[in-house]
C-alpha positions in Angstrom: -25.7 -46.1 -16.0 -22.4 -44.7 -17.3 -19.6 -44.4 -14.8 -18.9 -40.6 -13.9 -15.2 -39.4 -12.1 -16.1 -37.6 -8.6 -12.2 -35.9 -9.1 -10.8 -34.5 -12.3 -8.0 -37.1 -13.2 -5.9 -34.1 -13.7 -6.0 -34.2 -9.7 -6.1 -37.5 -9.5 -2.8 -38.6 -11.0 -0.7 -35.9 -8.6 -1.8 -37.4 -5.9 -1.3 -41.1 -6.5 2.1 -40.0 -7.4 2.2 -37.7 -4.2 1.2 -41.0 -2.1 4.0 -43.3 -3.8 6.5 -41.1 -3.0 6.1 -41.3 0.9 7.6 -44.8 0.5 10.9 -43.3 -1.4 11.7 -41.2 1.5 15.5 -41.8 2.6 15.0 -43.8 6.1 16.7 -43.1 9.1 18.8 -46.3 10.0 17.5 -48.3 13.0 19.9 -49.8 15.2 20.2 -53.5 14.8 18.9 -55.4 17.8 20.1 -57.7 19.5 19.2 -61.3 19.3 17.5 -63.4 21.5 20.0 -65.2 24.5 18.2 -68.3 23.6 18.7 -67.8 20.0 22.2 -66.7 20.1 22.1 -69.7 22.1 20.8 -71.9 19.6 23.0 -70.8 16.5 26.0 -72.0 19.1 24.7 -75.2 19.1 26.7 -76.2 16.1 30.1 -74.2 17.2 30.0 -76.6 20.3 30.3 -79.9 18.4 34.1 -78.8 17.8 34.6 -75.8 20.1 33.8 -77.8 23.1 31.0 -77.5 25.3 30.3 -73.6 26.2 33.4 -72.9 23.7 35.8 -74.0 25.8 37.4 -77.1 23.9 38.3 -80.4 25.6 41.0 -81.3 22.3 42.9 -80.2 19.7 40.9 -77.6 17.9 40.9 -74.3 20.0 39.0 -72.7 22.4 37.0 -69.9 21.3 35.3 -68.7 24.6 36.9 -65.4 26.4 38.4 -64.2 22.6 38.2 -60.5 21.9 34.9 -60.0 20.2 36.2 -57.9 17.7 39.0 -60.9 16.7 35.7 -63.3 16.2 33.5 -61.3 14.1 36.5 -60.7 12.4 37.3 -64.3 12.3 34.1 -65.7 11.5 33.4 -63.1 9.0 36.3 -63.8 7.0 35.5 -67.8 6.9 31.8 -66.9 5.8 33.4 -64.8 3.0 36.2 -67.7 2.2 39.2 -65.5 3.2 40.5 -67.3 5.6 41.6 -71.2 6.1 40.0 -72.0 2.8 40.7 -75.9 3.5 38.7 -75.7 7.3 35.1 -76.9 7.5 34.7 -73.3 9.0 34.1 -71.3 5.2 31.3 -73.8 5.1 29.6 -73.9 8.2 29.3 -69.4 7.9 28.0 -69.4 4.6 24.9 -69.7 6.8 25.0 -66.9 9.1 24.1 -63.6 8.4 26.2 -60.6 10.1 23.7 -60.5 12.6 24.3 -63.5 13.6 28.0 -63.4 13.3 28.0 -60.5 15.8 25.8 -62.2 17.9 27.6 -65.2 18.0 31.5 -63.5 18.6 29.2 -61.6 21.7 28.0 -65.0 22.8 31.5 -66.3 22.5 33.8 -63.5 24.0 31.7 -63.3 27.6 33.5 -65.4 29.9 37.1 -66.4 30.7 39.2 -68.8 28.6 40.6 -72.4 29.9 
């Protein structure tokens, strides 16, 4: 039994196009949220094994808890791009963090009150 079309494809075509193009609609931007406490909490892990416990550094290499959260995403930022102290572990260690995550983590890092 020969196949027969229920729709002209005249009609059809239109409106495959017609459906396609409800995905090339300009979206409206949604705001970012925010992360997790615990995994904001968990991507800090690795800041602590030089930064001190809760950022607050017991040595030589600085304290980053209670610094303007602007100054650390700015910071941070930077080092995951490689603009800044190209000789410090710090351009490799971001290289993993998305800006997400870099915002979450100068949020984390600028609550609280410095040494």
């Amino acid at each position: 039994m020969p196949f027969h079309y229920v729709f002209a494809p005249t009609l059809i075509a239109p409106a495959l196009i017609a459906i396609a193009g409800f995905g090339l609609a300009p979206a409206v931007p949604a705001q970012a949220a925010e992360l997790p406490a615990a995994t904001v909490a968990i991507l800090a892990g690795g800041c602590v094994n030089c930064h001190g416990p809760d950022g607050r550094s017991p040595g030589a290499i600085p304290s980053i808890r209670g610094l303007d959260e602007e100054h650390l995403r700015t910071r941070l930022t930077a080092f995951r791009d490689g603009r800044d102290a190209p000789g410090s572990v710090m351009t490799r260690l971001m290289k993993g963090y998305d800006a997400e995550q870099i915002k979450a983590l100068a949020k984390w890092f600028a609550q609280g009150e410095t040494q």
